[in-house]
Every structure is written in structure tokens, then in C-alpha cells.
C-alpha positions as CSV (number, residue, x, y, z in Angstrom):
1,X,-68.3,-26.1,27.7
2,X,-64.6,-25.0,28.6
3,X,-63.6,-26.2,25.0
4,X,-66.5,-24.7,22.8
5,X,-65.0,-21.5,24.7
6,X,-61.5,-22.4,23.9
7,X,-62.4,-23.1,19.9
8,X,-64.2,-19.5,19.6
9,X,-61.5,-17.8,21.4
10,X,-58.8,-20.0,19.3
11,X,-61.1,-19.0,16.1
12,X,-61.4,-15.1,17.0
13,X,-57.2,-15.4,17.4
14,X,-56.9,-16.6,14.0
15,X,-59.2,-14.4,12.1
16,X,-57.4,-10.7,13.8
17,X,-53.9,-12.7,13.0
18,X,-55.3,-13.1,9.2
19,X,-57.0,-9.6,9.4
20,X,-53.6,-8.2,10.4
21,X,-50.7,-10.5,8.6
22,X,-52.7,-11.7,5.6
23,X,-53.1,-10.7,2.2
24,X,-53.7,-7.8,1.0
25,X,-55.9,-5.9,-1.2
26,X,-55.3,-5.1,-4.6
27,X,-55.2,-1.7,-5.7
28,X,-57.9,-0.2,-7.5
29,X,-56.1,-0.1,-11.5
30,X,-55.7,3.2,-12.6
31,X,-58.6,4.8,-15.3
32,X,-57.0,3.2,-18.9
33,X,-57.2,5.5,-21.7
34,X,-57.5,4.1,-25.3
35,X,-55.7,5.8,-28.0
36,X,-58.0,8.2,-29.0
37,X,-58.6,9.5,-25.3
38,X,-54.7,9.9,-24.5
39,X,-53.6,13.2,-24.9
40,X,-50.0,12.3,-25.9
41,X,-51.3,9.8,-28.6
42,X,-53.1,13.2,-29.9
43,X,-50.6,15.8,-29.9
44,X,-48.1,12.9,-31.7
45,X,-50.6,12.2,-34.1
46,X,-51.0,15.7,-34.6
47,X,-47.5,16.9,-34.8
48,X,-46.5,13.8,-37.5
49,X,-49.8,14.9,-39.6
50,X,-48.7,18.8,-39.6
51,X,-44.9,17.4,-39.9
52,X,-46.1,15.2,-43.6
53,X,-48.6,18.1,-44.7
54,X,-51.3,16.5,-43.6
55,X,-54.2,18.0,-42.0
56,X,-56.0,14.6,-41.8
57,X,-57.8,12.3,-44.1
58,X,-58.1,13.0,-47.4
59,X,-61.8,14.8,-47.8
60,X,-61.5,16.1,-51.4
61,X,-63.9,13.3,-53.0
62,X,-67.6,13.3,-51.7
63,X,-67.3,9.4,-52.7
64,X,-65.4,7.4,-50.2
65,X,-65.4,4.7,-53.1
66,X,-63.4,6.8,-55.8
């Protein structure tokens, strides 16, 4: 009986020593933007469009095959 006593105490030692000194966590990854959600993808895009006269695509023909 002494030793079953023994194990469980020896097993409660090792799990608070793991709890405390083990690994840790990961951190949560911050939120990932794709390029058309990042703000500073944006105002570049926009800035080299208004710097090459561009306002955008080119919406002159109603046919996108011509």
C-alpha cells in the first residue's frame, strides 16, 4: 500500500515539475492579411497607379475580348 502511495505522490511530483519547467505554448499567430486586405499593399498600389496615369484597369471597351 506504502508504494501505490509513493508512485501517486512520485506521479503528482512529475506532472507540477512538467506543468511548471516544460514546454510551452505557442502563441496564438497574428490575424494574416492577404494583399488586397493590407492597407500598405493599397496605398502602394494606389500611389504607382496615380504615379503612371493610371486610375486602374482599362474600362474603355464594353468587350473584355477586344
Amino acid at each position: 500500500m506504502i508504494y501505490l502511495l509513493a508512485l501517486i505522490g512520485l506521479i503528482a511530483v512529475v506532472v507540477l515539475f512538467w506543468k511548471a519547467f516544460g514546454p510551452t505554448g505557442q502563441a496564438p499567430a497574428g490575424k494574416v492579411l492577404g494583399p488586397d486586405d493590407d492597407p500598405e499593399f493599397l496605398w502602394r498600389m494606389n500611389r504607382d497607379a496615380k504615379r503612371s496615369g493610371k486610375d486602374g484597369p482599362d474600362t474603355s471597351s464594353p468587350d473584355p475580348t477586344e
